[in-house]
N, C-alpha and C positions, 0 to 999 in steps of 0.2 A: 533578451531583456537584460539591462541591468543595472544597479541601484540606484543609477541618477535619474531613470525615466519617468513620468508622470503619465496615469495612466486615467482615461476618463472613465469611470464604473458605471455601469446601466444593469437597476439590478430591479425586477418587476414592483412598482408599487413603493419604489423612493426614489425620492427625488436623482438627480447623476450628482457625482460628485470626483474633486481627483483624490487620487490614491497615489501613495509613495509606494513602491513594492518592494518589502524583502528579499534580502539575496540567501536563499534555502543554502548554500553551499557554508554559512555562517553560523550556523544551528547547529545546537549539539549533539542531534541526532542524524544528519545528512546522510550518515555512513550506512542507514537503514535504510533508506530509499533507492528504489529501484532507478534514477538518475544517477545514483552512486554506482550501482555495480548491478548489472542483470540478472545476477543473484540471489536479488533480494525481491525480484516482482515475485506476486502467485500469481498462479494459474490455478483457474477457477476449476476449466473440464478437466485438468489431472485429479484435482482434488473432488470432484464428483464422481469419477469414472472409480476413485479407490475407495470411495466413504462405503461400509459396510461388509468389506472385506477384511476380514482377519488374519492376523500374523500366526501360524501354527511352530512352532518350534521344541526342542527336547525337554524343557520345562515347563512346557504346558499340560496343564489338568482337566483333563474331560469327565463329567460327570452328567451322567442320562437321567431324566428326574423321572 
């Protein structure tokens, strides 16, 4: 897609209409999205597989209540 295209929207419950679409690579933010760099995706099962595992290291304080 690109900036000059006209796009026809069908979106449940309004009427269609056309739309201009943005070119994202123009935004001040592009360089966070994962179209920028692969990077920048999450992944959802790493970040499930590690939620609730803790970091143990030399400056940690364990106390038994």
């Amino acid at each position: 897609m690109n900036k000059d295209m006209e796009v026809l929207e069908l979106v449940c419950g309004v009427r269609s209409f056309l739309s201009y679409k943005f070119d994202i690579t123009k935004h001040k933010n592009y360089k966070l999205l994962e179209d920028y760099d692969e990077r920048n995706g999450f992944d959802i099962e790493k970040y499930i597989t590690r939620k609730g595992k803790t970091k143990i290291n030399g400056n940690t304080v364990i106390t038994r209540l």
